[in-house]
C-alpha positions as CSV (number, residue, x, y, z in Angstrom):
1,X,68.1,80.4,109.6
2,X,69.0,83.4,107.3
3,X,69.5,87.0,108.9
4,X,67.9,89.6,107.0
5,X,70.5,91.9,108.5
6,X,73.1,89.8,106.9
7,X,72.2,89.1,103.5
8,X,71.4,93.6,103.4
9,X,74.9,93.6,104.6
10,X,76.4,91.0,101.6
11,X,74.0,93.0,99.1
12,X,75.2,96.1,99.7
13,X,79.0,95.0,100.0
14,X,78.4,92.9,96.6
15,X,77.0,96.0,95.0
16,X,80.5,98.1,96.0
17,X,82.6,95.7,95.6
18,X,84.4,96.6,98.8
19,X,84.0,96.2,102.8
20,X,84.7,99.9,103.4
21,X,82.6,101.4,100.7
22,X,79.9,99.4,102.5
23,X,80.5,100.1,105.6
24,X,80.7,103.6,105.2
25,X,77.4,103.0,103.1
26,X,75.7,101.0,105.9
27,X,77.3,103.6,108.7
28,X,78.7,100.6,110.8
29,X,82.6,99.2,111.4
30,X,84.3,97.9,109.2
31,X,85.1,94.7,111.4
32,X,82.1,94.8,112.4
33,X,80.5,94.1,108.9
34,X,82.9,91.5,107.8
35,X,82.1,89.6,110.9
36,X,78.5,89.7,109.6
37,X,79.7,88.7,106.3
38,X,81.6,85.7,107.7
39,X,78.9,84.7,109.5
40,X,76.3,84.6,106.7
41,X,79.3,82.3,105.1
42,X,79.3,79.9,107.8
43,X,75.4,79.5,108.1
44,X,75.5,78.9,104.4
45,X,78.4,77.0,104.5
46,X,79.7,78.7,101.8
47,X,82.6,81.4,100.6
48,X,80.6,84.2,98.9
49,X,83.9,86.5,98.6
50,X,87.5,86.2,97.0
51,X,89.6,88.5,97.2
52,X,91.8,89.3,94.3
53,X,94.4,91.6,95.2
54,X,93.1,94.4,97.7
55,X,89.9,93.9,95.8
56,X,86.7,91.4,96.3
57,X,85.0,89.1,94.1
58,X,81.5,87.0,94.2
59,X,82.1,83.5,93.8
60,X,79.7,81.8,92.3
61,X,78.1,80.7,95.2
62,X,78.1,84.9,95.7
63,X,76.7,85.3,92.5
64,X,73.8,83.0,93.1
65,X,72.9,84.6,96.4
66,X,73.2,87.9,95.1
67,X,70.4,87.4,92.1
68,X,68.0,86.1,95.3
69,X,68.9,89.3,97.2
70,X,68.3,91.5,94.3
71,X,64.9,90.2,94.3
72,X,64.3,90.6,97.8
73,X,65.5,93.5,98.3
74,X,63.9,94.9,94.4
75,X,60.8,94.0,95.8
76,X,60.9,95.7,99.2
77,X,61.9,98.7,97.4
78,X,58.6,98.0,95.0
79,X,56.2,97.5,98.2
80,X,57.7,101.0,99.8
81,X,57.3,102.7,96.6
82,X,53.7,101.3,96.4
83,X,52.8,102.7,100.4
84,X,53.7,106.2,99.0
85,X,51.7,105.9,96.2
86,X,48.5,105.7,98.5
């Protein structure tokens, strides 16, 4: 089963390109978040990061995951913009 928590934390972290930038972003630790991170891996049973250098990459397993999330999350933005609308 998917954690909504978790795939907010890999969309943010994807969108920064960096654990700390999104931790800071999501105000939480950074071990803390890559423990989330690692455990969205493992209940997908795949690697969604590489790291290259000091820097992190999507794999394309990330990249496919990251599309879904920016439709999940682009449409929860859509239905909040619609309450306020009202």
């Amino acid at each position: 089963m998917l954690n909504y928590n978790h795939l907010y934390y890999f969309y943010v972290t994807a969108k920064l390109e960096s654990v700390t930038r999104a931790a800071q972003e999501l105000s939480i630790q950074q071990p803390s978040l890559s423990a989330q991170l690692k455990t969205l891996e493992n209940n997908l049973n795949q690697d969604l990061f590489m790291k290259v250098g000091r820097q992190i990459r999507l794999t394309g397993e990330g990249q496919v995951v990251f599309k879904y999330c920016q439709r999940i999350f682009g449409a929860a933005r859509n239905a909040a913009s619609f309450d306020k609308q009202r």
